[in-house]
N, C-alpha and C positions, 0 to 999 in steps of 0.2 A: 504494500500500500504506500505508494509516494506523492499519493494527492490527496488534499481536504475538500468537502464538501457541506456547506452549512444548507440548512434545508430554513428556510423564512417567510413567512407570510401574516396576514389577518389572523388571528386567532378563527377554529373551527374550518378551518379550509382543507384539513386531513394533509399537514404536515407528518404528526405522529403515525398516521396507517402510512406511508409514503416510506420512513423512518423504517419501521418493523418490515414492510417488503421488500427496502433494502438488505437488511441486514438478513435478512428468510427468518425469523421468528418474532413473535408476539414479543416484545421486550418492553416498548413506550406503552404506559395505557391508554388506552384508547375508548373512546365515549364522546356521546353527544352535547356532552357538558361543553359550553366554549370556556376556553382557556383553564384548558385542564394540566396542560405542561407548566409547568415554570421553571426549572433548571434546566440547562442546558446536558444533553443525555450523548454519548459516544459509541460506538458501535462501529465494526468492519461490513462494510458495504459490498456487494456483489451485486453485477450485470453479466451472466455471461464471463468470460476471463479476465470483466477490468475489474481489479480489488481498489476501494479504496477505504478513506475515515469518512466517515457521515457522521453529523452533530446537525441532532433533530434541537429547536427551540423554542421559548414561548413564543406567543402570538404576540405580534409588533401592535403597541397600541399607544399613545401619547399619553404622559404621565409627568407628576410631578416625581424631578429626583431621589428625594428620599421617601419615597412611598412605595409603597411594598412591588406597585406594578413597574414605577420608573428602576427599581435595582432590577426585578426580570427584562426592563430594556436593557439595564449595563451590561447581564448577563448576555443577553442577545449581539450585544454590540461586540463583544471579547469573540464568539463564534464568530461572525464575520470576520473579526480581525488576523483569527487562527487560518483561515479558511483561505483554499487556491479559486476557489469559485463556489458561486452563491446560486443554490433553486428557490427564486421566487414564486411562491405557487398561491393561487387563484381555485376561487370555483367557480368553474364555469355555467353551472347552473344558474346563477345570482349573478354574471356577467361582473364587470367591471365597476368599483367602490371608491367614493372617496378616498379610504383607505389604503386601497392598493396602489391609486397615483401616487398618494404623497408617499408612501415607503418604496414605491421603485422610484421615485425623483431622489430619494435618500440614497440608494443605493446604486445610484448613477453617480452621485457626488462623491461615494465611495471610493468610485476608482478600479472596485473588484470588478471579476467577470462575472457575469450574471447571464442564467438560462431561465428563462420563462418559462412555467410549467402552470398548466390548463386542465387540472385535476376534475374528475367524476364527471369525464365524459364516456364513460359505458354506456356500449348501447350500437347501434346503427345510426340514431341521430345527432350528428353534432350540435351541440347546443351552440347558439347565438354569440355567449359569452366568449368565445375563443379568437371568434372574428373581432371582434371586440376589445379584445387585448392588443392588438396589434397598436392601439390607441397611448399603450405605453411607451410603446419607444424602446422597449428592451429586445426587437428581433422578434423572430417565428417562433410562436410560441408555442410548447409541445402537449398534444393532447396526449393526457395519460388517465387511468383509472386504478389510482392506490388498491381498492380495495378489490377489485378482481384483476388485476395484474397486467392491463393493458396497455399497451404505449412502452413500455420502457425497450423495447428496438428504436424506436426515434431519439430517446434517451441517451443508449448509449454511444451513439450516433456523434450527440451534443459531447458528451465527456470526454471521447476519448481521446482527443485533443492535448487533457492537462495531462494524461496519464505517460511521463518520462520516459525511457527505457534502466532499466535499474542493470547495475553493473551485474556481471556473471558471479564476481565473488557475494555482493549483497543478496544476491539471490539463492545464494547456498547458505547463506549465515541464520542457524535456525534461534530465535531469539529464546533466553532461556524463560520459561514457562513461572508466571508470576503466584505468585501466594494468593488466594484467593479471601480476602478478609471482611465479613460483614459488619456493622457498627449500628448496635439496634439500640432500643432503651426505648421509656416512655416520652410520650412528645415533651417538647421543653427543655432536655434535660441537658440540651449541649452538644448534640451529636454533630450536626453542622459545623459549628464553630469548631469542634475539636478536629473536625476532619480540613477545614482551612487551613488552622494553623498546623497541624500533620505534612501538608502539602506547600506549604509557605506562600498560598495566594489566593484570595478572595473567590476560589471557582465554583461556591455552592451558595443559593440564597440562606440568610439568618436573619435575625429579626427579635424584636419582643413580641408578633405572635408568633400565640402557639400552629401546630399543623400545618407548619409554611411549606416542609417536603412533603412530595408527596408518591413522585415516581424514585423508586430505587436507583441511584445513582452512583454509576463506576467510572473510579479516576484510578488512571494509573499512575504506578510513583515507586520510585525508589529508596529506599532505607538501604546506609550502606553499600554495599555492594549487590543487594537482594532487588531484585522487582518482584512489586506488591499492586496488588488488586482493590484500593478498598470502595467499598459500597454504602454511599450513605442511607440511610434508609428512612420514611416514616415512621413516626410515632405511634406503638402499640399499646392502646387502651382496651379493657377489658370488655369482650367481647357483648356484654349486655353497655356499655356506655356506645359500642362504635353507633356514628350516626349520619346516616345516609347513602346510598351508592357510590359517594367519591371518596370516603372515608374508607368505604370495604373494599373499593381496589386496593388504596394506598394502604391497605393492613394484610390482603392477600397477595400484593406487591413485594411487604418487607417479609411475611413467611416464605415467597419461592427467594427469596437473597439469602435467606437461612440456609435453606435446603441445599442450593447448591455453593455457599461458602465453605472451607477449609478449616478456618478458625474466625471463632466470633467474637468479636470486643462488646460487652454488655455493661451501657453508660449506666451510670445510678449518680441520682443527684446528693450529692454528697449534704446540703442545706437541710434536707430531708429523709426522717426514718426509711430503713429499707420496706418497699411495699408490698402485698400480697404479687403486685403485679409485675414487679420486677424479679420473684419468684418462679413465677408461672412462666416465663421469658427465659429463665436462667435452667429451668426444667425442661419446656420445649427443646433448647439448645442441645440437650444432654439423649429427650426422645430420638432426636436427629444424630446422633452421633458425630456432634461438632466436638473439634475444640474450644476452650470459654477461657477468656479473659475479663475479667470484674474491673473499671472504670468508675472512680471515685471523683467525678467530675466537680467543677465551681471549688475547688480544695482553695483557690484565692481567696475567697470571700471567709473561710472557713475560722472559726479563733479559735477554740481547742482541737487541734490538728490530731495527737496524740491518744485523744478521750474518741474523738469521732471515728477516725480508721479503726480504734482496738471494738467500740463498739459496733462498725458494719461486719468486722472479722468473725466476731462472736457472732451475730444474727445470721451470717452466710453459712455457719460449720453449722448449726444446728438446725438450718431451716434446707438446707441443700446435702444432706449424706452421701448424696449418693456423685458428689463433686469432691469428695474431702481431697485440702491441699491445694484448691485455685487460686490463680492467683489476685490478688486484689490490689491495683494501682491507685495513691491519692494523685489526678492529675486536675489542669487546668485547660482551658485551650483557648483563655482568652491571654497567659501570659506564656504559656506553653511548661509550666511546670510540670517534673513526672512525666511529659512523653517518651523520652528515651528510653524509660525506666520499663513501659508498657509495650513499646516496640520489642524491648528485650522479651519478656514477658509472652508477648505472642510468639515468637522465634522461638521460646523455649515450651512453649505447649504444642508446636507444631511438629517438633521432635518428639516429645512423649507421644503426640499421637499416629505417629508413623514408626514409633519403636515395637523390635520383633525381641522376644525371648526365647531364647535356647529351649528345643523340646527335655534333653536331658535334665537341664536347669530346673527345670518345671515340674516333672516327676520325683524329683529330689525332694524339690519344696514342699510337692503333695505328700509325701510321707512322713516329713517331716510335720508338717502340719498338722495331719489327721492323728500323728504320735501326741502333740499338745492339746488337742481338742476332737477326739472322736466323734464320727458321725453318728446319729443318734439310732436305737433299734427301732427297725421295724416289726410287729407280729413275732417278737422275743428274739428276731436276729438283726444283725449288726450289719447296715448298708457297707457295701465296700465301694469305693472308689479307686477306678482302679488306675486311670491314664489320664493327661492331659497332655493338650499342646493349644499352640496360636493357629487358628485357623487363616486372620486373617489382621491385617493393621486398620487404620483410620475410621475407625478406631480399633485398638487394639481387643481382638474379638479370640476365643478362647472355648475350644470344646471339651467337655468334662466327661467321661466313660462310665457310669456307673453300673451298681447291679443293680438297683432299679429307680430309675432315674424320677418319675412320677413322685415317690416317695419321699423325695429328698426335700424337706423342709425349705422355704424361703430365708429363713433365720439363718439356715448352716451355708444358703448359699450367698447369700451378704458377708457373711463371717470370712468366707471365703475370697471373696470380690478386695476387700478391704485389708486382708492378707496379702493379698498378692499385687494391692497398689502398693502397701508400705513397702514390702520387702523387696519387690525390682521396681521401687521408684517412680511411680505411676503418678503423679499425683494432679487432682486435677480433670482425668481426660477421663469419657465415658470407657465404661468397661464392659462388654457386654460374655458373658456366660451361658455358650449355652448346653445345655443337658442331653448327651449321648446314652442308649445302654450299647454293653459292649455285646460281641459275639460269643455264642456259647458256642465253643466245641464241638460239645457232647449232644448238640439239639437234633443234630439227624440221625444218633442211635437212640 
């Protein structure tokens, strides 16, 4: 990919559908809501063999600067500025808008290149509105239909222009593959901000309201020498408070950033006791078999630094067991205290959860174990266990052999989860155990 692409228009014009069928999957949300985007979103673009970046935006609207719509113009304006060329797009249903003149006269003054795009013309009938654009001044403007997939031959047509030829060695240079890192928490609590100052530049809206993100959003960035993935995400409130259809994307938005994250940083507002909901966040994480990093955000504002982290530590060991040994960061992100400390912090849970243990190691353990705490009888005999190994890592996953595996207490197998984080150092990353019976022998005499 050696060209940029900003995708721009009126709000409701099916930027976002246009955004997702570049990229071939659902990613932007998308709905009939206008001005549902407001961050700027990144994605690898595909037509056919041209790759490029496409950066879907909010809807271009006139605003006062510091008000919540003119910082989504800043944002919008930063994408143009990244960008090798610009798709102004239009519905041609609705023909030609006050709107549209004045932001292609804006983006004429630009200086960028600009392709005119004549969106949700499916069909056999060309609508009016296409002839119509020609009114702009920006060239032949290209009928396409985002959401059934029409037009983009004429499309690539317009691109492939900016598309360079890339040297034979850049073309074998495979880039090494990023950390994939979510950053969730309840709305308000800092997520944004801490992912700015993360990045060291204004590339996510913030604000004093609350539920300002709302599409999952990935920057990429380097710590050290490492490339990293992170995802800022909406705010998760508990599921009888969410309220309305745009609220339940942006809450079914930030659970698929779960699912497919690596390692999850989980902000908690440090101003504020730990809540049932930042719980319920910190337990999903653990359903999903992430790794979890605890974020002790606003630590600036904080004045018993010492009293407040020892009491989030306490309320995490005893309301999360089944985490014991996470880590838990005091950071800021309005002055950038305790990031480094966090970055470590994820680096060091992403190895726990990609660490494999010796099967010999393991069976050792096991007997050694069952020597200090036998498993309990069944019907007057004594369950034997007879084998273990790792089945599999991320998380470190563990099949248990018994003689009868149904039997075997939830109690003896916590006891055992919890043995085998202390003793090879686990700490922290879901464990998951699960319960084999072994073969008999003797079952076919």
């Amino acid at each position: 990919m050696n060209f940029s692409v900003a995708i721009l228009g009126r709000p409701n014009v099916g930027k976002s559908t246009l955004f997702n069928r570049l990229v071939g999957r659902r990613v932007a949300l998308v709905d009939d809501i206008p001005g549902l985007t407001r961050d700027r979103r990144q994605g690898e673009g595909r037509i056919a063999d041209l790759e490029f970046r496409v950066i879907d935006t909010a809807g271009l609207e006139e605003a006062a600067p510091g008000s919540l719509a003119g910082r989504m113009q800043t944002q919008t304006e930063r994408a143009l500025a990244d960008a090798d060329v610009a798709l102004l797009v239009i519905d041609a249903r609705e023909g030609v808008t006050e709107a549209d003149r004045h932001f292609a006269n804006w983006l004429r003054r630009s200086g960028k290149s600009v392709i005119l795009v004549a969106n949700k013309t499916e069909g056999r009938v060309i609508p009016a509105g296409v002839a119509e654009a020609y009114r702009l001044g920006l060239g032949d403007p290209v009928p396409i239909s985002a959401e059934h997939g029409e037009g983009l031959a004429e499309l690539y047509e317009r691109l492939r222009p900016f598309a360079g030829d890339r040297s034979a060695e850049a073309a074998r240079r495979e880039p090494e593959r990023p950390l994939r890192v979510a950053i969730v928490g309840r709305p308000n609590v800092g997520k944004s901000t801490l992912t700015n100052r993360l990045i060291g530049e204004e590339r996510l809206l913030t604000g004093p309201e609350a539920g300002i993100t709302r599409d999952a959003i990935a920057v990429d960035w380097t710590w050290g020498d490492r490339p990293f993935r992170l995802v800022d995400t909406a705010g998760l409130r508990r599921r009888s408070r969410v309220e309305g259809k745009l609220e339940a994307l942006s809450v079914g938005d930030a659970l698929r950033a779960i699912r497919f994250a690596e390692t999850v940083i989980l902000v908690l507002d440090a101003l504020q006791p730990v809540e049932r909901q930042d719980l319920t966040i910190a337990a999903l994480v653990a359903e999903e078999g992430r790794a979890l990093v605890l974020a002790a955000s606003k630590f600036d504002a904080v004045s018993e630094s010492a009293a407040v982290l020892k009491r989030l530590r306490e309320r995490v060991s005893l309301s999360l067991p089944q985490l014991q040994g996470v880590a838990l960061v005091a950071v800021s992100g309005v002055t950038g205290f305790g990031l480094d400390a966090m970055m470590t912090a994820v680096s060091a849970a992403d190895e726990v959860w990609n660490r494999r243990v010796r099967t010999a190691d393991l069976n050792r353990w096991l007997a050694a174990v069952q020597e200090r705490h036998p498993p309990p009888l069944v019907a007057g005999r004594r369950l034997r266990l007879r084998y273990l190994t790792q089945v599999n890592t991320r998380p470190p996953s563990f099949a248990l052999f018994a003689s009868k595996p149904a039997d075997l207490p939830d109690s003896y197998r916590r006891y055992l989860v919890n043995a085998l984080r202390h003793d090879f150092d686990l700490p922290g990353t879901p464990i998951r155990m699960m319960l084999r019976k072994g073969k008999n022998p003797y079952e076919a005499r």
